[in-house]
ZAVODREN-490900 format. One record per residue (C-alpha): x negated, y, z negated. Coordinates in steps of 0.02 Angstrom, whole numbers, plus 32768, in hexadecimal, padded with zeros to 4 digits. Layout:
BEGIN
node px = X	py = Y	pz = Z
...
END
This chain:
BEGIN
node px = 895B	py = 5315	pz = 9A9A
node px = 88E0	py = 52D8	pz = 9A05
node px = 8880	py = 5234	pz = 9A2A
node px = 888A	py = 51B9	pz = 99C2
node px = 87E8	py = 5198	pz = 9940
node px = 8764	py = 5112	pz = 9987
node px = 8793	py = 50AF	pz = 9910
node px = 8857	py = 509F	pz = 9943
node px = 8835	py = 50A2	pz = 99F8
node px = 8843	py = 500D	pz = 9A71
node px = 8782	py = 4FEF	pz = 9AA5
node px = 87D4	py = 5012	pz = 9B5B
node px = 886B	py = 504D	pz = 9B9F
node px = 8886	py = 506A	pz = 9C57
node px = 891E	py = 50A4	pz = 9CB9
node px = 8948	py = 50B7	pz = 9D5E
node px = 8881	py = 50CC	pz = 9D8F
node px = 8851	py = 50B7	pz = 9E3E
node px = 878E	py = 50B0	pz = 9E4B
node px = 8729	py = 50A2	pz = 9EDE
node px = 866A	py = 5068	pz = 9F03
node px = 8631	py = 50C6	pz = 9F9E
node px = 86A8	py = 50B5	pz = A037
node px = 8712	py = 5020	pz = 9FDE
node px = 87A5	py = 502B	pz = 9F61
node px = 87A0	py = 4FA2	pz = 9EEB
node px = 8836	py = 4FD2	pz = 9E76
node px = 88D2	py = 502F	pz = 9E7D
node px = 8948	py = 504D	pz = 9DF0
node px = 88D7	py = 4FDE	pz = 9D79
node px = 8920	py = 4FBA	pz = 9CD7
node px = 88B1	py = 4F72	pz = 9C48
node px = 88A6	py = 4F73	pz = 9B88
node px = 8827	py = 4F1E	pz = 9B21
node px = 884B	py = 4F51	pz = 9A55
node px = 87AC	py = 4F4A	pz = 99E5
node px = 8768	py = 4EB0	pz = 99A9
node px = 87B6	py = 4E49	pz = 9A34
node px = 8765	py = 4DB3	pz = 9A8B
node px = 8785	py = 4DBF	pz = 9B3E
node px = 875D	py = 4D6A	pz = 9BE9
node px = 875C	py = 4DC2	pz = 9C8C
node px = 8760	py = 4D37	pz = 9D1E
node px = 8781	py = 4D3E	pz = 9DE4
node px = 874F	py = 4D1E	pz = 9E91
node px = 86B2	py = 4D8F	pz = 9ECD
node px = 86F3	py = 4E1B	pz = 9F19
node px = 877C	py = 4E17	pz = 9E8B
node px = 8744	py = 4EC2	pz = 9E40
node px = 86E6	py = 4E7D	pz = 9D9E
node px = 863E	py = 4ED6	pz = 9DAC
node px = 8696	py = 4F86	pz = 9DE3
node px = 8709	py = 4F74	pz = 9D44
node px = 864D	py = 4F4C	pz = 9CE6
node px = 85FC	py = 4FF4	pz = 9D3D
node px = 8696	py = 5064	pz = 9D15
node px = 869B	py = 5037	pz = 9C5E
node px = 85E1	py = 505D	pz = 9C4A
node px = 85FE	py = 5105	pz = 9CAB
node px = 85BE	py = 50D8	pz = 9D32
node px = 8637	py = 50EC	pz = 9DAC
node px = 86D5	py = 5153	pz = 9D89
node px = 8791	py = 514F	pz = 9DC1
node px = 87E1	py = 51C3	pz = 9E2C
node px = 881D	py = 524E	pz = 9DDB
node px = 88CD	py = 525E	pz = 9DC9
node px = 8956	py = 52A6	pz = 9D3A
node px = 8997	py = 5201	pz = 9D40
node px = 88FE	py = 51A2	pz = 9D1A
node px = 88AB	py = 517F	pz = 9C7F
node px = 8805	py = 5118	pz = 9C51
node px = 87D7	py = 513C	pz = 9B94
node px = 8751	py = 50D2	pz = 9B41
node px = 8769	py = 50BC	pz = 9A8E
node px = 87DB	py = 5154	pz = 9A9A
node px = 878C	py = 51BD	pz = 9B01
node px = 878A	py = 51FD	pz = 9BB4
node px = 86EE	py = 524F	pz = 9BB7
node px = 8643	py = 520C	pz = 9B67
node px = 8593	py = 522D	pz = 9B57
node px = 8556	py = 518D	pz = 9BBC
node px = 84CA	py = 5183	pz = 9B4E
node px = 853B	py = 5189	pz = 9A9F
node px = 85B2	py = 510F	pz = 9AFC
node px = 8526	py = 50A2	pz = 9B17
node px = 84FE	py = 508F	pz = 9A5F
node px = 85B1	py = 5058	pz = 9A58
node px = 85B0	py = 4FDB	pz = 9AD7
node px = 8516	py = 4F5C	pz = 9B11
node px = 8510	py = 4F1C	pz = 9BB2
node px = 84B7	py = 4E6D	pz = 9BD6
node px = 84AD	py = 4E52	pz = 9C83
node px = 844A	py = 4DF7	pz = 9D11
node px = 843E	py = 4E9C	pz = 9D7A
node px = 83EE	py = 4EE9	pz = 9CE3
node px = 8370	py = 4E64	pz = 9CC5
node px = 8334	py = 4E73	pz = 9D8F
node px = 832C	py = 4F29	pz = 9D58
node px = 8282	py = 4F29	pz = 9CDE
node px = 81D0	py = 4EF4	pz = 9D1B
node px = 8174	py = 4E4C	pz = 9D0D
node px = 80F4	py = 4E93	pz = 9CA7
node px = 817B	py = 4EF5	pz = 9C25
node px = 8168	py = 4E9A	pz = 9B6D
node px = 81FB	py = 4E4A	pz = 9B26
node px = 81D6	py = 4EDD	pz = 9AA1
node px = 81D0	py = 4F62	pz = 9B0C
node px = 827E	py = 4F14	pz = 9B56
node px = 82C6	py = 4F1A	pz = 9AAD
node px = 82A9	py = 4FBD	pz = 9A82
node px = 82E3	py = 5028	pz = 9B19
node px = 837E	py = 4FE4	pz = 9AE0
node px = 836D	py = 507C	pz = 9A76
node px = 834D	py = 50FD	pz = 9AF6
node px = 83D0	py = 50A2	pz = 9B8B
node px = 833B	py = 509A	pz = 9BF1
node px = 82D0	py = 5004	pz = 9C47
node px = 8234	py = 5006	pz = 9BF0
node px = 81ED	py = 508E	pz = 9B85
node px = 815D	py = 50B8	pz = 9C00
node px = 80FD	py = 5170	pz = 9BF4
node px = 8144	py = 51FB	pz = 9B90
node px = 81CC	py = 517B	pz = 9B66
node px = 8150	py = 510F	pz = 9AFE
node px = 812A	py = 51A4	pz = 9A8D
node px = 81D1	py = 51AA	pz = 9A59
node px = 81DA	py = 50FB	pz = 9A08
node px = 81EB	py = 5109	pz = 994D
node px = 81A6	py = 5088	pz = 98DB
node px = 8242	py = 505D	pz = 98AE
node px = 828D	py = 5042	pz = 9946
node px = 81FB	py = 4FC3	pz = 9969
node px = 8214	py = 4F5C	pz = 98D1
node px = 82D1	py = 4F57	pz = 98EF
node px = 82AD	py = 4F0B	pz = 99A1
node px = 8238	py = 4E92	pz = 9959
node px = 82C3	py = 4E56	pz = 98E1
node px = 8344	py = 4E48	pz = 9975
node px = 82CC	py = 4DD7	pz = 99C2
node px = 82AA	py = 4D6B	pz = 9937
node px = 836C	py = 4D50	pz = 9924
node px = 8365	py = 4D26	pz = 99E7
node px = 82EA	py = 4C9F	pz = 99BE
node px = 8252	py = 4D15	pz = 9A1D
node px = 81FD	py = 4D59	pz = 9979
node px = 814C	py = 4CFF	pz = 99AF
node px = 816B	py = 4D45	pz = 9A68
node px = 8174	py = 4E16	pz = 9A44
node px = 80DC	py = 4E38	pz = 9AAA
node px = 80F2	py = 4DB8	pz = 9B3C
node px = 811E	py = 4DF0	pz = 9BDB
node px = 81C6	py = 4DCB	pz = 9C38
node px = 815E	py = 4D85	pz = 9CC8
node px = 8128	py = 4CF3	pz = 9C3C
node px = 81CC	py = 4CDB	pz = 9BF6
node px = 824F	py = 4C6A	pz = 9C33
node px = 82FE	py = 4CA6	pz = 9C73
node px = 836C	py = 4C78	pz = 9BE0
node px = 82DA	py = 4CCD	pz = 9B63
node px = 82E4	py = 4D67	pz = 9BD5
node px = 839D	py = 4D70	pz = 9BC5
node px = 839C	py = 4D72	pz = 9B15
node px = 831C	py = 4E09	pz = 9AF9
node px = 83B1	py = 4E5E	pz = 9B60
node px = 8420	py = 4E23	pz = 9AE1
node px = 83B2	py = 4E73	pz = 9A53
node px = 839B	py = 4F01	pz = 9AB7
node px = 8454	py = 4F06	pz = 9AD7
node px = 8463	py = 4EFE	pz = 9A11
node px = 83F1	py = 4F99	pz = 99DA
node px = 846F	py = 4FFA	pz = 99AB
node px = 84E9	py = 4F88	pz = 9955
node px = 856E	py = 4FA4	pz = 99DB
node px = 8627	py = 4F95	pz = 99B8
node px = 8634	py = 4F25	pz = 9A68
node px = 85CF	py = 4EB7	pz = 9ADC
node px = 85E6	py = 4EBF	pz = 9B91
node px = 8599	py = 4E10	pz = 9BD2
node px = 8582	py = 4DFF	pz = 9C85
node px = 8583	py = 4D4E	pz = 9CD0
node px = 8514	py = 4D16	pz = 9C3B
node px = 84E4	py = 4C7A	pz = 9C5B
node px = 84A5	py = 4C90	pz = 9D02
node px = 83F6	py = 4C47	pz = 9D48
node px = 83EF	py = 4BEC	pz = 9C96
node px = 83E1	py = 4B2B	pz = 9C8B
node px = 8457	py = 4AC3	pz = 9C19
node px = 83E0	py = 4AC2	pz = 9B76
node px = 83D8	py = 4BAA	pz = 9B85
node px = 848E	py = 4B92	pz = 9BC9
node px = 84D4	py = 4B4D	pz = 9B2A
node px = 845A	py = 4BA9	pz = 9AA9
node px = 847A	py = 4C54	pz = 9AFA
node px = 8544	py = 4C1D	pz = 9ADA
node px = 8531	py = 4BF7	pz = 9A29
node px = 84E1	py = 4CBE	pz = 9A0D
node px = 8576	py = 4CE9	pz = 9A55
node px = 85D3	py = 4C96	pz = 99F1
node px = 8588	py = 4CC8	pz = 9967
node px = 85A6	py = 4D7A	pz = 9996
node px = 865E	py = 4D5A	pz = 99AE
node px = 8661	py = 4D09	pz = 9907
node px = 8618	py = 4DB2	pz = 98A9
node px = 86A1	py = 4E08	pz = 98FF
node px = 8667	py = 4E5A	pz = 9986
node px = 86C5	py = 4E8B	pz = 9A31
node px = 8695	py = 4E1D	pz = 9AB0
node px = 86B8	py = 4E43	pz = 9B77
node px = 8673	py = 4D9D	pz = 9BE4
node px = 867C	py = 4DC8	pz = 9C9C
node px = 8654	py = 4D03	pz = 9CE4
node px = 8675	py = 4C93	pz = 9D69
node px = 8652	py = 4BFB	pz = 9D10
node px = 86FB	py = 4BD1	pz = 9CA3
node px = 8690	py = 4B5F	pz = 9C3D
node px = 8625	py = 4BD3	pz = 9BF0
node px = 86B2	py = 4C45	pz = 9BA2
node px = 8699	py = 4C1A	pz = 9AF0
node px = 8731	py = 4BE2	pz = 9A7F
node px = 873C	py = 4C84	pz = 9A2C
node px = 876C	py = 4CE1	pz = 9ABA
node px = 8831	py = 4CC4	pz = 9A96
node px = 884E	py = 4D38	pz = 9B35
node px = 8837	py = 4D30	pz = 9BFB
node px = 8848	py = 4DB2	pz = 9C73
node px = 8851	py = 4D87	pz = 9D3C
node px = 882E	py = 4DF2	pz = 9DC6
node px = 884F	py = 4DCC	pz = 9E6D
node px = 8841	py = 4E4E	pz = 9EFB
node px = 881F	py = 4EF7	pz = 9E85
node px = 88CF	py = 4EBA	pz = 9E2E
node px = 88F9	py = 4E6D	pz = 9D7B
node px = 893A	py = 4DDC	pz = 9DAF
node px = 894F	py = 4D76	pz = 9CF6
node px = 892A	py = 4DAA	pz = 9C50
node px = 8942	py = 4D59	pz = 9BAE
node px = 892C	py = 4CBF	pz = 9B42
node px = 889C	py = 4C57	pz = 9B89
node px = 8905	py = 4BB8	pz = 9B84
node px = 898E	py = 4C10	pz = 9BE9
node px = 8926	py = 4C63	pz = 9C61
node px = 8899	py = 4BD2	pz = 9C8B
node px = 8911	py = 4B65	pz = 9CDB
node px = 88E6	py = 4AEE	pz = 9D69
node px = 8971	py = 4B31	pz = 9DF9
node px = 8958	py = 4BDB	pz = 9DCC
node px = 8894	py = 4BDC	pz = 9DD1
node px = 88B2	py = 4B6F	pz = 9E74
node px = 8906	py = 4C03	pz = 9EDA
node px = 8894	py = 4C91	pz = 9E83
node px = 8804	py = 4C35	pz = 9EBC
node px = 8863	py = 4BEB	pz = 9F58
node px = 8818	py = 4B30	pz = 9F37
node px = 8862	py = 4AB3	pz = 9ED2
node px = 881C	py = 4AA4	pz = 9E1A
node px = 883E	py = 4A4E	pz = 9D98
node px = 8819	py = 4A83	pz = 9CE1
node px = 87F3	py = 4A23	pz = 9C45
node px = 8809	py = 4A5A	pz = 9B81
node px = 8776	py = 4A0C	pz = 9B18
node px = 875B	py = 4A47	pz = 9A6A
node px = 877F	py = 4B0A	pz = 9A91
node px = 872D	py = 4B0E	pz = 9B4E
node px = 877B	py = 4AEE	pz = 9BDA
node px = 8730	py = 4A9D	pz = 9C82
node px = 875D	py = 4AA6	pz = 9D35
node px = 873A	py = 4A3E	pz = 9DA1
node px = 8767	py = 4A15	pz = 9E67
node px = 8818	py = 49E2	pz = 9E61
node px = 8866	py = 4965	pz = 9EED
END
């Protein structure tokens, strides 16, 4: 059977996957499609399955083979990780505990072009000029451009997680995988690190936001995705899906949620 061009494809279309990390099984028969230039949130309970979903759609970990699975990224069932990665940037915490102290925001940037942390030994060679004025452009549209040559050890969280935004940018990918992005950041990095999302959503990019934290999913992310238990238990329009009894038994407390100009907050419900 043909695939379909990259540019018809759904950015990711799973069926009946069952995927495993080490001894556990954390899906069976998953079924999820995300079309191109969707805004979408991924929420749930830990232990709900989001970060193995994350790790098999950046190849990382794979389904069990079967003639009745499928799990094609932008058409495909079998990629290059390092072409898929120009395809698809990943910001995420795990990634930012990943690079040394005493790596630049620079040098951060720019292994964004090689899918590496850092560009250290033979590596370094390989950095065009190009490729290190691009990353200093990406990090003056993250609000960094005076901070290239600092070290992460010297920079605070939220300016850390936004070189891994540039970096996550290098390549002009068609999506953005954002993993719990607000995390460790204090209100003031909190809300500017939302508004380059937004922005990003704006331009027309695919966003995926894997998040506890209802409040941060930005108002144009018009769908929500729950996971409970390595199964789909909602998906659809957020105003359908974030509602107050159904969160409640997903998240087996009471909560109550809250619409306020395009975000929603929960809070503890009686």
């Amino acid at each position: 059977m043909t695939e379909p061009s990259l540019t018809d494809a759904p950015l990711i279309s799973i069926r009946n996957a069952t995927i495993w990390r080490g001894s556990t099984c954390v899906f069976q028969n998953l079924d999820l499609e995300i079309e191109q230039h969707e805004r979408v949130a991924i929420l749930g309970p830990n232990g709900s399955g989001k970060t193995t979903l994350l790790k098999a759609i950046n190849r990382e970990v794979y389904p069990v083979h079967s003639a009745e699975t499928s799990f094609r990224i932008l058409g495909r069932e079998r990629w290059n990780v390092w072409d898929l990665r120009t395809r698809i940037g990943l910001v995420s915490h795990d990634l930012q505990q990943r690079y040394t102290p005493t790596t630049s925001a620079l040098e951060v940037v720019v292994s964004g072009f090689f899918s590496s942390i850092g560009v250290q030994g033979m590596l370094q060679q390989r950095v065009s000029q190009q490729q290190k004025e691009m990353a200093k452009e990406l990090l003056r549209e993250m609000g960094l451009a005076e901070l290239a040559d600092r070290e992460l050890a010297h920079l605070s969280t939220g300016q850390q997680r936004r070189c891994l935004l540039a970096r996550a940018l290098v390549h002009n990918p068609e999506a953005l995988i954002l993993d719990e992005p607000t995390a460790g950041l204090d209100l003031a990095a909190c809300f500017g690190y939302l508004a380059l999302i937004r922005q990003l959503a704006n331009a027309g990019r695919n966003i995926i936001l894997v998040t506890h934290h209802i409040g941060e999913i930005p108002p144009e992310v018009e769908r929500v995705v729950v996971l409970r238990e390595g199964r789909v238990v909602a998906d659809g329009p957020k105003a359908d899906v974030l509602d107050s009894e159904f969160l409640s038994q997903v998240y087996a407390t009471p909560i109550r949620i809250h619409a306020v100009d395009g975000y929603y907050l929960a809070y503890p419900g009686s």
